[in-house]
MIVEXFI-86351 format. One line per field, with one value per atom (N, C-alpha, C): residue in three letters; residue number from 0; x, y, z; atom name. Coordinates in pm, whole numbers, always signed. Layout:
! residues N
r	ala | ...
k	NUM | ...
east	X | ...
north	Y | ...
up	Z | ...
a	CA | ...
! end
This chain:
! residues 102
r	unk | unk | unk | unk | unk | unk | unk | unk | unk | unk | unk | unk | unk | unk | unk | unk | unk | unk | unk | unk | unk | unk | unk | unk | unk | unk | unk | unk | unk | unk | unk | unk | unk | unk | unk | unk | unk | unk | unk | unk | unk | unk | unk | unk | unk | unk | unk | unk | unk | unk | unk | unk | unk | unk | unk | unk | unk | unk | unk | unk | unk | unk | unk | unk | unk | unk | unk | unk | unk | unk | unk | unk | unk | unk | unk | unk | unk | unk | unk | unk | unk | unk | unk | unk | unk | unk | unk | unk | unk | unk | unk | unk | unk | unk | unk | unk | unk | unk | unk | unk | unk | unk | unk | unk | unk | unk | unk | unk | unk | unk | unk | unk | unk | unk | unk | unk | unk | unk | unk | unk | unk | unk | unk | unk | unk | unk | unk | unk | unk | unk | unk | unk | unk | unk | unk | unk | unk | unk | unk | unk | unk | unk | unk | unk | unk | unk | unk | unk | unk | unk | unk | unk | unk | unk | unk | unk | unk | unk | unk | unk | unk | unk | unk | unk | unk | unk | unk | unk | unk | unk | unk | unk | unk | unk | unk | unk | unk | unk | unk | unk | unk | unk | unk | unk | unk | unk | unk | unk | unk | unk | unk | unk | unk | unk | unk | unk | unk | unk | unk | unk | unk | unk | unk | unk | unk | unk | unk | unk | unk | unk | unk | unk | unk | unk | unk | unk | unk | unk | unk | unk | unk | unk | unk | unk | unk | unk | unk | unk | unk | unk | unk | unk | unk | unk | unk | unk | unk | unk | unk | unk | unk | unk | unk | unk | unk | unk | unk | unk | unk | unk | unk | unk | unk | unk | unk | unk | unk | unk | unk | unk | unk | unk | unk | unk | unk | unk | unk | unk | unk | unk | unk | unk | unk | unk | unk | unk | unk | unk | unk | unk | unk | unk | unk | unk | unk | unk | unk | unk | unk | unk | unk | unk | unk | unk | unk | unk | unk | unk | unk | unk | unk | unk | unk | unk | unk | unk
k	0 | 0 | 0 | 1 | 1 | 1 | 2 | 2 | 2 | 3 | 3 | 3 | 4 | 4 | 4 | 5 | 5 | 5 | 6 | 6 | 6 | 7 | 7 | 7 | 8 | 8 | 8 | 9 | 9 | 9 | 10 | 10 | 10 | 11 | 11 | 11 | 12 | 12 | 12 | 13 | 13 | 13 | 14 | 14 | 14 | 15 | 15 | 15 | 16 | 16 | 16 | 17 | 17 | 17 | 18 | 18 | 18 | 19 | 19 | 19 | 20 | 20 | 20 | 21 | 21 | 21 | 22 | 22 | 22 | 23 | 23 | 23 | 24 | 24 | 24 | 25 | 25 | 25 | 26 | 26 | 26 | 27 | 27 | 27 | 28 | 28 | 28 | 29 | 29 | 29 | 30 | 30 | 30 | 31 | 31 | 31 | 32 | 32 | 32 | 33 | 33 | 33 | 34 | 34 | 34 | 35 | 35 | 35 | 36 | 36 | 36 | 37 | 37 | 37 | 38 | 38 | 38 | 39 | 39 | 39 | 40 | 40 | 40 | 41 | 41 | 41 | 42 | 42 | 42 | 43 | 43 | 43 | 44 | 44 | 44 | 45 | 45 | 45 | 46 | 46 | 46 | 47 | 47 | 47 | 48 | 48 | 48 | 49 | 49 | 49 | 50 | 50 | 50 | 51 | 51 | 51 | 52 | 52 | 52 | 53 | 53 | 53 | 54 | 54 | 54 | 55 | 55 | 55 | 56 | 56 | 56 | 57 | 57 | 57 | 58 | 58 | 58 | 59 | 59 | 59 | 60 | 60 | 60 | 61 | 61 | 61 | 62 | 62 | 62 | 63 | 63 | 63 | 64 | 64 | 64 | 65 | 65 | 65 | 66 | 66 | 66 | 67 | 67 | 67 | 68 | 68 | 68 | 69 | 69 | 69 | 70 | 70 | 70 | 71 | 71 | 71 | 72 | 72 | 72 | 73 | 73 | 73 | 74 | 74 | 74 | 75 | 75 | 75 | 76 | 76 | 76 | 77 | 77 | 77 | 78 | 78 | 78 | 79 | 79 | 79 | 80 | 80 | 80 | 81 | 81 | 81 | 82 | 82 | 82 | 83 | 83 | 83 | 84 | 84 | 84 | 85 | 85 | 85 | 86 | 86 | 86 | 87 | 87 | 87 | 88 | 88 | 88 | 89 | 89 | 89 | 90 | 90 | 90 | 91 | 91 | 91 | 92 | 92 | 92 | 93 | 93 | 93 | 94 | 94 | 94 | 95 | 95 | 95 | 96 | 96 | 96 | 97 | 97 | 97 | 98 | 98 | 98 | 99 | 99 | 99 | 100 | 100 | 100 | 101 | 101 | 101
east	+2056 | +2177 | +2154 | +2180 | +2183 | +2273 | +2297 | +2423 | +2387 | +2479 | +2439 | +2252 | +2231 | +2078 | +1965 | +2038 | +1948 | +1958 | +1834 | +1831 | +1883 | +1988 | +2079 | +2000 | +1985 | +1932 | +1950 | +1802 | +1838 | +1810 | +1866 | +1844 | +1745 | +1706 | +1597 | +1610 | +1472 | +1493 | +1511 | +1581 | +1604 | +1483 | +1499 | +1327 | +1307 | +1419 | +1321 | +1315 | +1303 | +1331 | +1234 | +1148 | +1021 | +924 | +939 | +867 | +810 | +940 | +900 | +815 | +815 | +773 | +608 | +609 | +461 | +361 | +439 | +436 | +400 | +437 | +384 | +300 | +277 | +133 | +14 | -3 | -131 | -191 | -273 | -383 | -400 | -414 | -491 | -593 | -694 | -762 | -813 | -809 | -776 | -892 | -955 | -1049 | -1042 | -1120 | -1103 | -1266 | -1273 | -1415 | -1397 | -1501 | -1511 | -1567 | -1683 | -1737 | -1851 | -1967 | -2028 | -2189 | -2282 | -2423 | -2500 | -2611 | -2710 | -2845 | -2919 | -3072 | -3113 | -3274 | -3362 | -3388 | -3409 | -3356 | -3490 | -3605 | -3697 | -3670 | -3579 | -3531 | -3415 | -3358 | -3242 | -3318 | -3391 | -3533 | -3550 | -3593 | -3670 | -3552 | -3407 | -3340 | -3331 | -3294 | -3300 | -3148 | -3154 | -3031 | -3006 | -2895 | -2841 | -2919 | -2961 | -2950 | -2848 | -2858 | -2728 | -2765 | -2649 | -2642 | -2572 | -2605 | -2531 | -2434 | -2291 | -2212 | -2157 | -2089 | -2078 | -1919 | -1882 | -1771 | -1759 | -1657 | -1659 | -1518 | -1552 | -1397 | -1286 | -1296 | -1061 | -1048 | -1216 | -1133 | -1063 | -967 | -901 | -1014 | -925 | -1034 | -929 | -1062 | -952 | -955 | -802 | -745 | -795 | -844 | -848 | -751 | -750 | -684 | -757 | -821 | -931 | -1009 | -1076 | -1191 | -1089 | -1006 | -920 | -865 | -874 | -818 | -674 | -595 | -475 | -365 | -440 | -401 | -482 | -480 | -551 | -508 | -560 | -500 | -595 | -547 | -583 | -639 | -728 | -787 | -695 | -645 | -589 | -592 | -649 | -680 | -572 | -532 | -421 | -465 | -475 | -530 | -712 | -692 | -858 | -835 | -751 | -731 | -717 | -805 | -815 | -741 | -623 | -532 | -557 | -490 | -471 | -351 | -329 | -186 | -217 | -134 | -126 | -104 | -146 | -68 | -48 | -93 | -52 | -125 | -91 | -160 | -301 | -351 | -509 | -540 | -647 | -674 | -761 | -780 | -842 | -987 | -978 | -1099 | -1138 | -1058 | -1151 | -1228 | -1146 | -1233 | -1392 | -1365 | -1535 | -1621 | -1570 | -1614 | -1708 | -1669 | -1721 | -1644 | -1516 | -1442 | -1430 | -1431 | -1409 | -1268
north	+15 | +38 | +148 | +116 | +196 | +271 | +442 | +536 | +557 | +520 | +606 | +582 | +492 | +471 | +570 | +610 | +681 | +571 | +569 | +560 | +641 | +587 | +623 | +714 | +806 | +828 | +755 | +667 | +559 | +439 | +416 | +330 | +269 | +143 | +44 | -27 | +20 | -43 | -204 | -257 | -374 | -462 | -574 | -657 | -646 | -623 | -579 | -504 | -375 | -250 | -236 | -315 | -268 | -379 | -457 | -562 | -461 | -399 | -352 | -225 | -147 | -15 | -53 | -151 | -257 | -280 | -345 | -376 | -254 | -158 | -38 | +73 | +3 | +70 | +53 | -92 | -149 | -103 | -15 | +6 | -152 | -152 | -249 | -164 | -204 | -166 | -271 | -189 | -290 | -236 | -334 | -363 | -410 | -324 | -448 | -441 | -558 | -604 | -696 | -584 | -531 | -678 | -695 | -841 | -861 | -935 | -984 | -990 | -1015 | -987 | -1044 | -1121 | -1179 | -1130 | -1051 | -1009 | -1023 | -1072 | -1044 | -944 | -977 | -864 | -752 | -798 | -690 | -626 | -664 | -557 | -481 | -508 | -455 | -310 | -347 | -271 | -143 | -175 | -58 | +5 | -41 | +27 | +162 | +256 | +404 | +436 | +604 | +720 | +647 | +632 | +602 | +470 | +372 | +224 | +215 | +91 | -5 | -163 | -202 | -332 | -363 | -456 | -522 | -670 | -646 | -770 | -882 | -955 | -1087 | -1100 | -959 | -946 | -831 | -899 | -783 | -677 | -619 | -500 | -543 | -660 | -710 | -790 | -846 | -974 | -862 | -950 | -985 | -904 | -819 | -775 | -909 | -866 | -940 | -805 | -819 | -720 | -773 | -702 | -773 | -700 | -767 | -650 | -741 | -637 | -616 | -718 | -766 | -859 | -976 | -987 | -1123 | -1109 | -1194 | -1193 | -1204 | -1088 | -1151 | -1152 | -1120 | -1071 | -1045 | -1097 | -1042 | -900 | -866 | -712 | -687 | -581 | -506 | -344 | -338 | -194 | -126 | -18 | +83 | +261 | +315 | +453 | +559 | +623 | +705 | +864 | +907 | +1043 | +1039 | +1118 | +1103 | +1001 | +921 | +835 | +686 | +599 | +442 | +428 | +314 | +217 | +88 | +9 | -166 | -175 | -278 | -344 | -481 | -503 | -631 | -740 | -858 | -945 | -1105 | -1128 | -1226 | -1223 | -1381 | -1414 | -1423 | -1437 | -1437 | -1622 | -1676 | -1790 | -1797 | -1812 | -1807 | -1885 | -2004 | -2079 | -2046 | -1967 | -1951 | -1824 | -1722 | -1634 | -1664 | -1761 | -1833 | -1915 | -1974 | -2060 | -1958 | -1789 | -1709 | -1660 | -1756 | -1740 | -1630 | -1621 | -1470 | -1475
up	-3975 | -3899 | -3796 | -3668 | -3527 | -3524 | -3521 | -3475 | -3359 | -3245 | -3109 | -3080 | -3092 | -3073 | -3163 | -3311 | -3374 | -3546 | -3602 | -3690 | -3831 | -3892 | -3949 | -4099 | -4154 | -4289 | -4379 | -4438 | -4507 | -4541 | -4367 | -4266 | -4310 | -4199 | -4198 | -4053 | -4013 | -3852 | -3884 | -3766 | -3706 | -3671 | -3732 | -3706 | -3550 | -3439 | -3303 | -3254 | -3337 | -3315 | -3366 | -3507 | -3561 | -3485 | -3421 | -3344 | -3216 | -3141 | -3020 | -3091 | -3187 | -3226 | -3215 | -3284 | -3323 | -3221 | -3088 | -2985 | -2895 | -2884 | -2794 | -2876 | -3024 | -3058 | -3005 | -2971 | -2926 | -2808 | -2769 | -2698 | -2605 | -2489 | -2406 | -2292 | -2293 | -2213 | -2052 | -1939 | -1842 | -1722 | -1675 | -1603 | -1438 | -1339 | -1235 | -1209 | -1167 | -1136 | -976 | -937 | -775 | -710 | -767 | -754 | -816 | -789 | -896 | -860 | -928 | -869 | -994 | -945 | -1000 | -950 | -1091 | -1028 | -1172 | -1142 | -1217 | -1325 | -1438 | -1570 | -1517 | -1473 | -1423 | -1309 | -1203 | -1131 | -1228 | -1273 | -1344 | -1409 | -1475 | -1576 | -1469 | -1334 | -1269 | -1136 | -1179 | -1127 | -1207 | -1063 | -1155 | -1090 | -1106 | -1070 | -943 | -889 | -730 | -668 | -746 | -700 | -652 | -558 | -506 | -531 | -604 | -640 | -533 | -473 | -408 | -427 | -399 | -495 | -411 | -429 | -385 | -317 | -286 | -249 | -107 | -13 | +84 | +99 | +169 | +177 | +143 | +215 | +222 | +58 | +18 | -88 | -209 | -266 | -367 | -499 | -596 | -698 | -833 | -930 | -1038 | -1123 | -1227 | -1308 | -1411 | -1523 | -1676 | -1756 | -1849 | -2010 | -2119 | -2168 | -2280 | -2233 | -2126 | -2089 | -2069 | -2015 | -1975 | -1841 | -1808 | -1646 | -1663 | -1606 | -1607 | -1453 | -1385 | -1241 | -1115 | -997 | -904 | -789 | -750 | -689 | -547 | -472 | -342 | -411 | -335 | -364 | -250 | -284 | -182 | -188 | -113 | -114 | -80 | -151 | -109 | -156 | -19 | -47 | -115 | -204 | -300 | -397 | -414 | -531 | -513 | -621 | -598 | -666 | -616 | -681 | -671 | -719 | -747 | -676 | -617 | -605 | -647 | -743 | -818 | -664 | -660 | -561 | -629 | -731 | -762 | -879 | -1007 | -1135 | -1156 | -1238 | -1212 | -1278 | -1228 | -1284 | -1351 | -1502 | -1550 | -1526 | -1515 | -1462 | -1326 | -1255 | -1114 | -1176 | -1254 | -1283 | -1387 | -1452 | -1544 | -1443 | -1285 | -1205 | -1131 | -1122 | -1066 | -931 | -910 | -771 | -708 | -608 | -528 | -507
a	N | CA | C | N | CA | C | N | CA | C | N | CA | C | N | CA | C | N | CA | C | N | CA | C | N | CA | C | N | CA | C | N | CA | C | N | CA | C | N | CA | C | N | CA | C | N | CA | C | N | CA | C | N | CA | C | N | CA | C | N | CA | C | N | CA | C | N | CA | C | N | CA | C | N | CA | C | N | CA | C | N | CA | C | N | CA | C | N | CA | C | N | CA | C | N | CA | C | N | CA | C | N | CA | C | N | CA | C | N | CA | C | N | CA | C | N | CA | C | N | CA | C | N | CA | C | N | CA | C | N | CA | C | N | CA | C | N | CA | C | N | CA | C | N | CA | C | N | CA | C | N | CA | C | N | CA | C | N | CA | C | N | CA | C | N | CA | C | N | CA | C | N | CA | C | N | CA | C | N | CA | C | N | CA | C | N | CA | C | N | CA | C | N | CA | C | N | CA | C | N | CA | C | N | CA | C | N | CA | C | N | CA | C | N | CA | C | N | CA | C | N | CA | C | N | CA | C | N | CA | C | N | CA | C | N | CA | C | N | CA | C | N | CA | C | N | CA | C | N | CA | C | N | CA | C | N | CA | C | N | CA | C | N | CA | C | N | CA | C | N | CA | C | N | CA | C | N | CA | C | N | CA | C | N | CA | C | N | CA | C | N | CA | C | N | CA | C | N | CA | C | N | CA | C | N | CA | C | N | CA | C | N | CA | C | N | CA | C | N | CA | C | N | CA | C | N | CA | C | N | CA | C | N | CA | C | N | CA | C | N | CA | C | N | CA | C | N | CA | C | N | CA | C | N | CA | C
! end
């Protein structure tokens, strides 16, 4: 039983009151991946400190968003001040993201 939005002494939360509690325990961890690159595991080997990989993506494209290794969104890189952001711009596709799509 809810008083004034407090749990009453006693009490017993509400199945979505213990659903949502449940629900904003979980940790997600979220990813963007800039673009993508294929090399030889022996160059990989004799890259050192301050290599440049070079990736399969240029300035303007589209990044994809993950959460916990899943695509779930595509986004804009944007610089504001010293700091990189995302702007979400639309869903992510899952099969364009396994096809390798840019």
């Amino acid at each position: 039983m809810w008083a004034a939005g407090r749990l009453r002494k006693g009490a017993r939360p509400s199945e979505p009151d213990r659903i949502l509690s449940q629900i904003e325990a979980v940790d997600v961890e979220i990813s963007v991946v800039l673009g993508r690159s294929v090399l030889p595991m022996s160059q990989l080997l004799r890259m050192g400190r301050g290599a440049v990989i070079p990736l399969d993506a240029s300035e303007r494209d589209e990044v994809w968003i993950l959460a916990n290794n899943h695509p779930v969104a595509r986004g804009e890189i944007e610089i504001r001040d010293d700091r990189i952001a995302i702007t979400v711009t639309r869903p992510a596709d899952v099969y364009d993201f396994m096809a390798g799509a840019a």
